[in-house]
NUKOLDO-403485 format. One record per residue: residue number from 1; residue in one letter; chain; x negated, y negated, z of N, C-alpha, C in turn. Coordinates in Angstrom, 1 decimal. Example, Ala and Ser with C-alpha at 12.3 -4.5 7.8 and 13.67 -1.06 7.14 Angstrom:
NUKOLDO-403485
  num  residu  chaine      nx      ny      nz     cax     cay     caz      cx      cy      cz
    1       A       A   -13.2     5.7     7.8   -12.3     4.5     7.8   -13.2     3.3     7.8
    2       S       A   -12.8     2.2     7.1   -13.7     1.1     7.1   -12.9     0.0     7.9
//
This chain:
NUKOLDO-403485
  num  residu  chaine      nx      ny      nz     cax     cay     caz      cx      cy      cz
    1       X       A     2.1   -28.3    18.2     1.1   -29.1    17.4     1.9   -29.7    16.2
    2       X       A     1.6   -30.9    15.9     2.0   -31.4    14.7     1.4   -31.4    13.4
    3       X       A     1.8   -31.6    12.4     1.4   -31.6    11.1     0.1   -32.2    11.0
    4       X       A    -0.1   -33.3    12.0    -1.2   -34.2    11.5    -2.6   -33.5    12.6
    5       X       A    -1.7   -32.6    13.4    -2.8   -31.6    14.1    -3.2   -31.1    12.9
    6       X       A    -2.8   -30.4    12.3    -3.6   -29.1    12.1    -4.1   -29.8    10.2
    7       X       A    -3.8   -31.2     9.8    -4.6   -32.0     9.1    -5.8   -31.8     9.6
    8       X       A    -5.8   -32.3    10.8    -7.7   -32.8    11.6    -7.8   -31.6    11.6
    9       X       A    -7.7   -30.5    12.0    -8.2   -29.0    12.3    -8.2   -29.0    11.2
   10       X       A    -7.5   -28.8     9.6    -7.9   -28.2     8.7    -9.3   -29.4     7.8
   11       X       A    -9.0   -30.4     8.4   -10.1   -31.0     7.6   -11.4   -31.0     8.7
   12       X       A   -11.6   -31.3     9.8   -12.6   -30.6    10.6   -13.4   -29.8     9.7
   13       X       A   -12.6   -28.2    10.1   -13.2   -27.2     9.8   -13.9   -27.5     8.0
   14       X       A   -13.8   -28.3     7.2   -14.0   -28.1     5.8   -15.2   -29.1     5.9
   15       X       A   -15.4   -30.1     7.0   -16.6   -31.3     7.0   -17.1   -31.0     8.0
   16       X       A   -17.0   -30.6     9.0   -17.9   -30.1    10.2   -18.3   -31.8    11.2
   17       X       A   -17.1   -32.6    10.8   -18.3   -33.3    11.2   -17.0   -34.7    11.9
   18       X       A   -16.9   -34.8    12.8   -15.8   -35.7    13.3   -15.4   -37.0    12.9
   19       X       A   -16.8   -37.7    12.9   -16.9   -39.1    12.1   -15.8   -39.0    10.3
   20       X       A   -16.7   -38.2     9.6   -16.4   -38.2     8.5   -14.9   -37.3     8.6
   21       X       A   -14.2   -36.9     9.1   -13.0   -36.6     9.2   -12.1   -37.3     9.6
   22       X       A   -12.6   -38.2    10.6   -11.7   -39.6    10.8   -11.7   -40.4     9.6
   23       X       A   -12.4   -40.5     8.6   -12.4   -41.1     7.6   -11.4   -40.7     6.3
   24       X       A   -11.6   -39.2     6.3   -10.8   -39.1     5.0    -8.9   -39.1     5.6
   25       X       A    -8.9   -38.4     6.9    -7.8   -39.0     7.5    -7.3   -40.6     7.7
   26       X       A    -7.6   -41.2     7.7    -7.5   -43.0     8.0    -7.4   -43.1     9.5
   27       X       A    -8.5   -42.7    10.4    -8.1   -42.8    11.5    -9.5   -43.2    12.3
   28       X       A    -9.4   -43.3    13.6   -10.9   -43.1    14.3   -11.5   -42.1    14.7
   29       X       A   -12.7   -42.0    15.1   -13.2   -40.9    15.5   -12.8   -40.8    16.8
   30       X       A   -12.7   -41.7    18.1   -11.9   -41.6    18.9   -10.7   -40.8    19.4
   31       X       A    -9.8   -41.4    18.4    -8.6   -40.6    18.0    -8.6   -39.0    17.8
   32       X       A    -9.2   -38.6    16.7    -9.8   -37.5    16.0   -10.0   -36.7    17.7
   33       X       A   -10.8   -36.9    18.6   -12.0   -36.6    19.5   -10.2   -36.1    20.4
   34       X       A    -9.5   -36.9    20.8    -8.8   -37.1    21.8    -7.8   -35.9    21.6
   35       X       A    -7.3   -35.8    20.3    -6.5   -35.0    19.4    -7.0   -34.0    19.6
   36       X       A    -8.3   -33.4    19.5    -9.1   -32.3    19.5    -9.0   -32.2    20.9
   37       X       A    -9.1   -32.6    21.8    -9.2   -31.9    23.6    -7.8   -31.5    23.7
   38       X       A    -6.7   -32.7    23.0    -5.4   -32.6    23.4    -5.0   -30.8    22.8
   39       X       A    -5.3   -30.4    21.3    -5.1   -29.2    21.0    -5.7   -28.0    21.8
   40       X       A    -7.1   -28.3    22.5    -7.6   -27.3    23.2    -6.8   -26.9    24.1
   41       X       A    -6.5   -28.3    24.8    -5.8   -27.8    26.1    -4.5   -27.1    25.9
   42       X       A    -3.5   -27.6    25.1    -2.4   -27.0    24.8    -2.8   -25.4    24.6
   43       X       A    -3.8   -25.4    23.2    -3.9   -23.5    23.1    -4.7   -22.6    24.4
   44       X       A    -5.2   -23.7    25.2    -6.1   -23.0    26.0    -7.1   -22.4    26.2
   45       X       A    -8.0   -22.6    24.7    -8.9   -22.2    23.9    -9.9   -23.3    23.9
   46       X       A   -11.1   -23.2    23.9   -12.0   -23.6    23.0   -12.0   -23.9    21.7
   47       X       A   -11.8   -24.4    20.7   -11.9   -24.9    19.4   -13.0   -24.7    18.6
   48       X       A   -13.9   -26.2    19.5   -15.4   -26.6    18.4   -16.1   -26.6    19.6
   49       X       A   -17.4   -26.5    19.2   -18.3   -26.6    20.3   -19.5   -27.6    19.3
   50       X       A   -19.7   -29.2    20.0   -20.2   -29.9    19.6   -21.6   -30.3    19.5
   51       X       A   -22.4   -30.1    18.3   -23.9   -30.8    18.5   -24.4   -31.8    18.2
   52       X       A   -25.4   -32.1    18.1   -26.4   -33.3    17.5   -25.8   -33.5    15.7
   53       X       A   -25.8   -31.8    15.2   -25.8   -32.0    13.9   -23.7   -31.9    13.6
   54       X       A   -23.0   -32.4    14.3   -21.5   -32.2    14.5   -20.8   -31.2    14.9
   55       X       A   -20.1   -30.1    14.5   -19.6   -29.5    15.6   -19.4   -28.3    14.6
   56       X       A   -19.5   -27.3    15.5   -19.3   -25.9    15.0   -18.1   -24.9    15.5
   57       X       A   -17.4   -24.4    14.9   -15.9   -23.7    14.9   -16.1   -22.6    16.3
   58       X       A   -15.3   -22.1    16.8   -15.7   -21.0    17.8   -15.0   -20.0    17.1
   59       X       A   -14.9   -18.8    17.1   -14.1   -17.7    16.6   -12.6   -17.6    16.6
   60       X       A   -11.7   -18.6    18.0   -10.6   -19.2    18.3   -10.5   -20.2    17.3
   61       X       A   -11.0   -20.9    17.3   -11.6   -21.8    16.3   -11.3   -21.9    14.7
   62       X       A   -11.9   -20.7    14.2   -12.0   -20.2    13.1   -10.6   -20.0    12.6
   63       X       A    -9.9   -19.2    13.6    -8.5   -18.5    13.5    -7.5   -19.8    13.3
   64       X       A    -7.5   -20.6    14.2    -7.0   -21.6    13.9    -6.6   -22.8    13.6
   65       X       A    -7.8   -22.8    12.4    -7.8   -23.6    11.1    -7.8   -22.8    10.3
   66       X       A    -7.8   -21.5    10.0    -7.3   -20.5     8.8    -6.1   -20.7     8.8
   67       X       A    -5.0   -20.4    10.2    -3.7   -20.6    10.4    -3.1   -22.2     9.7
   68       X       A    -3.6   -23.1    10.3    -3.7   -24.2    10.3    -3.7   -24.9     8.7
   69       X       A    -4.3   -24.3     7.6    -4.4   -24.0     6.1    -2.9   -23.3     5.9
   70       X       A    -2.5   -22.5     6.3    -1.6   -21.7     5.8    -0.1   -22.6     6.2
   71       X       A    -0.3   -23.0     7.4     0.9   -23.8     8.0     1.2   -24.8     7.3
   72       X       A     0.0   -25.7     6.6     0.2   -27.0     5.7     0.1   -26.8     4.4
   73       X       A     0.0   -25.4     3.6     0.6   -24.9     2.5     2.5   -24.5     2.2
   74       X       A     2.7   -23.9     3.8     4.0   -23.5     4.0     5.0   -24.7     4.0
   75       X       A     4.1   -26.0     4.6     5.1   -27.3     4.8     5.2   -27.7     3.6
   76       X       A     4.3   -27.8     2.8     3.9   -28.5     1.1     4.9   -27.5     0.6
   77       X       A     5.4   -26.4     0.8     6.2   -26.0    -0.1     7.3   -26.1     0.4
   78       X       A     7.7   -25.9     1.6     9.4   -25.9     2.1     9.6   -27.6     1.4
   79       X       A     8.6   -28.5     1.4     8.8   -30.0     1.3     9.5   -30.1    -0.2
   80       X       A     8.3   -29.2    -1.3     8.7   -29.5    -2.6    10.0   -28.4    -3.1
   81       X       A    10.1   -27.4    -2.3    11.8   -26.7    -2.6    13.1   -27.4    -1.9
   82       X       A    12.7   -28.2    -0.7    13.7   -29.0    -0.3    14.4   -29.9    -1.3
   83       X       A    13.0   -30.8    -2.1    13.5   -31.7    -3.1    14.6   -31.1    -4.4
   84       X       A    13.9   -29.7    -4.5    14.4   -29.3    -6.2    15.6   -28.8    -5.7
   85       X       A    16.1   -28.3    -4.1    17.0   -27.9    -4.0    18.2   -29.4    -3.6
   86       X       A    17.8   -30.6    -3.7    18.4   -31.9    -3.6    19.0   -32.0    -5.0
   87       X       A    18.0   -32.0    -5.7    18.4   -32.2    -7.4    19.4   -30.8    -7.8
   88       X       A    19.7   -30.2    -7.2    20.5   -29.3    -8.0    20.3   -28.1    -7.5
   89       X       A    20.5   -26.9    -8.2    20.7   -25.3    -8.0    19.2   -25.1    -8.4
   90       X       A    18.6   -24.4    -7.5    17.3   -24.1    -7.8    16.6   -23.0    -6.6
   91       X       A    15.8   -22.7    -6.7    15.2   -21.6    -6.1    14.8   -20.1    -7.0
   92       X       A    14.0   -19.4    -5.8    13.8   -18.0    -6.6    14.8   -17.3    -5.7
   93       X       A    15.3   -15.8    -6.7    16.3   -14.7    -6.6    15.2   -13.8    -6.7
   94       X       A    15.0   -12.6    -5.5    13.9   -12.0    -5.4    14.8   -10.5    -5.8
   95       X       A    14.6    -9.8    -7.0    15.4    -8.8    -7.5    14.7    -7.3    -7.1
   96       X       A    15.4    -6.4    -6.8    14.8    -4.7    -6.6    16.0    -3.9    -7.7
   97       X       A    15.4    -3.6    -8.3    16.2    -2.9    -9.6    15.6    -2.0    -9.7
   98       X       A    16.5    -0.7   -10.2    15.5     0.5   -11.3    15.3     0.3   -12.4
   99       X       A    14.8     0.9   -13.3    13.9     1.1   -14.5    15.2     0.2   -15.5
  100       X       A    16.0     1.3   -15.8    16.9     1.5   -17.1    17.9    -0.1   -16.4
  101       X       A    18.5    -0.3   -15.5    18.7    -1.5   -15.2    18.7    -2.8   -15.5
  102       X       A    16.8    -2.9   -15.1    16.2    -3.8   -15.8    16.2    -4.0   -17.1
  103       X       A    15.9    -2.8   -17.7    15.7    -2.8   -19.1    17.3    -3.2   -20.3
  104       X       A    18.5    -2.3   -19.4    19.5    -2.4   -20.4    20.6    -3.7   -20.1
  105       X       A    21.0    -3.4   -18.3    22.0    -4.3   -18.5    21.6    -5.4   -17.6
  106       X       A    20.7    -5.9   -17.1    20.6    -6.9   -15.9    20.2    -7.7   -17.2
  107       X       A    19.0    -7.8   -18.7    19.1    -9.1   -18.9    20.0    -9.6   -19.4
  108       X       A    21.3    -9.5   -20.4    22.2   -10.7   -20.9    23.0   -11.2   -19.4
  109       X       A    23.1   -10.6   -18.3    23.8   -11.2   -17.1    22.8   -12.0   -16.6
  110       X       A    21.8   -11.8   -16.7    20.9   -12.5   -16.4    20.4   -14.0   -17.2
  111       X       A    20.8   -13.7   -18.3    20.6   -15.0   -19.3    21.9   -15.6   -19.4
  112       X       A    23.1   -15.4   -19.0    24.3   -16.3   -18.6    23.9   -16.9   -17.4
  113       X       A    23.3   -16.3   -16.4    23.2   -17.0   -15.3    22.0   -18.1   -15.6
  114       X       A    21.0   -17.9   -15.8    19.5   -18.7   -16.1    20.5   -20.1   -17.1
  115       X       A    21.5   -19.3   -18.2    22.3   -20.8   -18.7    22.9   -21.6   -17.9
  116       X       A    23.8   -21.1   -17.0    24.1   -22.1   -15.9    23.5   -22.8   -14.8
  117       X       A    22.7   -21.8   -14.4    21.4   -22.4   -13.3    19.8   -22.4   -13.8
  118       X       A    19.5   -23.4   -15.3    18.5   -23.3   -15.6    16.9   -23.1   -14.4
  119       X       A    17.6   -23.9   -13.4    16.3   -24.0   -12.3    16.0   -23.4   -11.3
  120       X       A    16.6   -21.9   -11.9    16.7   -20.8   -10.8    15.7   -19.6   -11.3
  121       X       A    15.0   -18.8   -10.8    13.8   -18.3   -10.9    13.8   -16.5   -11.1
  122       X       A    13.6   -15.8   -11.0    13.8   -14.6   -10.9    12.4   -14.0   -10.7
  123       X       A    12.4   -12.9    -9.7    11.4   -12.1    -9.4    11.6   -10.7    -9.4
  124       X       A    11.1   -10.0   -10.4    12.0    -8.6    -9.9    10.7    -7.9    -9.1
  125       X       A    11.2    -6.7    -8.7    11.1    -5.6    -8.2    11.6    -4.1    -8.7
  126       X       A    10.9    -3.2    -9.5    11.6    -2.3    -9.9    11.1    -1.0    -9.4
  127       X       A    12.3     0.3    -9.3    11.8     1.6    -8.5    12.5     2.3    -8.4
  128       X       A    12.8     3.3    -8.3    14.1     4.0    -8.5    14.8     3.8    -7.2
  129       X       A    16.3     4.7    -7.3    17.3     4.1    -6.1    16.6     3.8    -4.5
  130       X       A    15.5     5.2    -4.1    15.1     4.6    -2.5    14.5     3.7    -2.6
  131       X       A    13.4     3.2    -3.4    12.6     2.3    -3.4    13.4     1.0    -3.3
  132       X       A    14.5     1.0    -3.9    14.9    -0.4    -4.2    16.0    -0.6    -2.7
  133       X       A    16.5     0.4    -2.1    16.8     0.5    -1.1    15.8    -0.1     0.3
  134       X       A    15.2     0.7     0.2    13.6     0.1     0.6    13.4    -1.5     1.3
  135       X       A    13.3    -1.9    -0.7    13.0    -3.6    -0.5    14.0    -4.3     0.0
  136       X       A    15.1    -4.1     0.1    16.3    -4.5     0.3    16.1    -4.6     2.0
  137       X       A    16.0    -3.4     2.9    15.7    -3.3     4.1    14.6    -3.6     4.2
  138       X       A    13.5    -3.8     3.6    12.4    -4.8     3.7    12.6    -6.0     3.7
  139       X       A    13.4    -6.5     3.1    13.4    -8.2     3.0    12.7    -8.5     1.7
  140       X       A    12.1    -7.5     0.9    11.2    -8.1     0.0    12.1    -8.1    -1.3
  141       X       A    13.4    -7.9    -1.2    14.7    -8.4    -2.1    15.3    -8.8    -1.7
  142       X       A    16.0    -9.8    -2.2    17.3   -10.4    -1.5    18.8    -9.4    -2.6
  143       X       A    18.3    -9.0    -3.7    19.8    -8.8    -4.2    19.1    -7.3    -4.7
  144       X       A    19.7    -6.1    -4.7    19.4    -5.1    -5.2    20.5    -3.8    -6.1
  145       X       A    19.9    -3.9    -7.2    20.8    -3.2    -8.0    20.4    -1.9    -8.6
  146       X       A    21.1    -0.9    -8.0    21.3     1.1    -8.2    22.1     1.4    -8.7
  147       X       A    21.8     2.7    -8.5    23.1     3.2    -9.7    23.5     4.3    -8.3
  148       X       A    24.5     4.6    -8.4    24.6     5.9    -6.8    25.0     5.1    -5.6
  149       X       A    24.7     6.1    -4.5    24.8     5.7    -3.2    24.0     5.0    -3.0
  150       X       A    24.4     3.8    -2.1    23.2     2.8    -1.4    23.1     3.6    -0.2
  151       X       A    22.4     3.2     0.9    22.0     4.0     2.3    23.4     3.2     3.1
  152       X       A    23.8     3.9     4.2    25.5     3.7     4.5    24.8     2.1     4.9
  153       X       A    25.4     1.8     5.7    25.5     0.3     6.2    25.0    -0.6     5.3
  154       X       A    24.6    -0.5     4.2    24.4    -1.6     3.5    25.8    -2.3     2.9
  155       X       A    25.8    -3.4     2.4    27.3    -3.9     1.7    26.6    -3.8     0.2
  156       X       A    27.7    -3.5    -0.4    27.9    -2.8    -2.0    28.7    -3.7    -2.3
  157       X       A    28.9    -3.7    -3.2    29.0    -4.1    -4.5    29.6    -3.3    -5.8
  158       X       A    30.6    -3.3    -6.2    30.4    -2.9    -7.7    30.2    -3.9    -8.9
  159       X       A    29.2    -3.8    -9.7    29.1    -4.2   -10.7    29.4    -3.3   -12.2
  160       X       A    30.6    -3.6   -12.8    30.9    -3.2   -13.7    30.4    -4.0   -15.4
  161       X       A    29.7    -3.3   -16.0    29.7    -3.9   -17.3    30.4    -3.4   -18.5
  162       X       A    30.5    -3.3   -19.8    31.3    -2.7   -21.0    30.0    -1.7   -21.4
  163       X       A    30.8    -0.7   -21.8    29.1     0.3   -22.3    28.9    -0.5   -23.7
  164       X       A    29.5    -1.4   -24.4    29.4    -1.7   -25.9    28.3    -2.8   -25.4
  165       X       A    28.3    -3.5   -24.6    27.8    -4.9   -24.3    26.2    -4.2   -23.8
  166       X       A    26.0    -3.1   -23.2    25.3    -2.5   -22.8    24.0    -1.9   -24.4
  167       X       A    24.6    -1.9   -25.2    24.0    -1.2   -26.4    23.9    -1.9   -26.9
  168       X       A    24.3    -2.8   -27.3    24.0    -4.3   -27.9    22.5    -4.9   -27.4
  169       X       A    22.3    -4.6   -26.4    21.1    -5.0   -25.8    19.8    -3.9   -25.4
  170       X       A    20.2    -3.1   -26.0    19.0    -1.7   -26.0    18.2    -2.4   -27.3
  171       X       A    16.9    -2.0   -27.3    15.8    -2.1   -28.7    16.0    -0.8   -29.6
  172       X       A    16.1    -1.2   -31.1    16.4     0.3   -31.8    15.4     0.9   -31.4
//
């Protein structure tokens, strides 16, 4: 299915009504009509099932134009991170840290970096060492920083800081 499928499915489903969907799309109802058998047949499903008063979703239906919402939210964003990633260094860094990490030495390394790559984002995650192990093998970090053993097969890292640089940045 293409993008401009799951347009008409997602605007369908929000107007019920095929005429007026060819409209806010710029298209015909013809078209619209033709598009809609062509997607049935492809999924194999049933879609809409049509009345007097326009057409009503089937429970196949329902699923995918929910999907169909989510798919043209996902393209609107790969579309507008593509651009910021054209203009320059940008994106989010999805972090799994512990407590005292976060707190003592990840922010001044973290604000040298935010100086060089103003357009880069940060999301932490914090937990002690399994946990952040965890998100790591979850996917729900990309960079993760412990203190100790990581679980074997991971690749490590040493990050070394100054303990003076370190207290400099504690709160009295």
């Amino acid at each position: 299915m293409t993008d401009q499928d799951w347009k008409i499915i997602t605007t369908l489903y929000s107007t019920s009504n095929i005429t007026r969907t060819a409209g806010i799309l710029y298209t015909t109802q013809p078209t619209i009509s033709k598009r809609l058998q062509q997607m049935e047949q492809e999924l194999g499903v049933r879609l809409v099932e049509r009345n007097s008063k326009g057409v009503h979703f089937t429970p196949e239906g329902d699923f995918v134009a929910e999907e169909g919402r989510k798919i043209l939210q996902k393209i609107s964003t790969i579309r507008e991170s593509v651009l910021k990633i054209s203009n320059g260094h940008t994106g989010k860094i999805r972090l799994g840290i512990t407590n005292s990490m976060g707190r003592y030495i990840l922010p001044p390394l973290l604000n040298l970096y935010k100086k060089k790559y103003p357009r880069v984002d940060f999301e932490f995650s914090t937990g002690v060492t399994s946990e952040v192990s965890a998100m790591l093998e979850n996917h729900h970090s990309h960079v993760g920083f412990i203190r100790g053993e990581a679980d074997p097969g991971m690749d490590k890292h040493l990050l070394s800081v100054r303990l003076s640089w370190c207290q400099k940045t504690r709160s009295p």
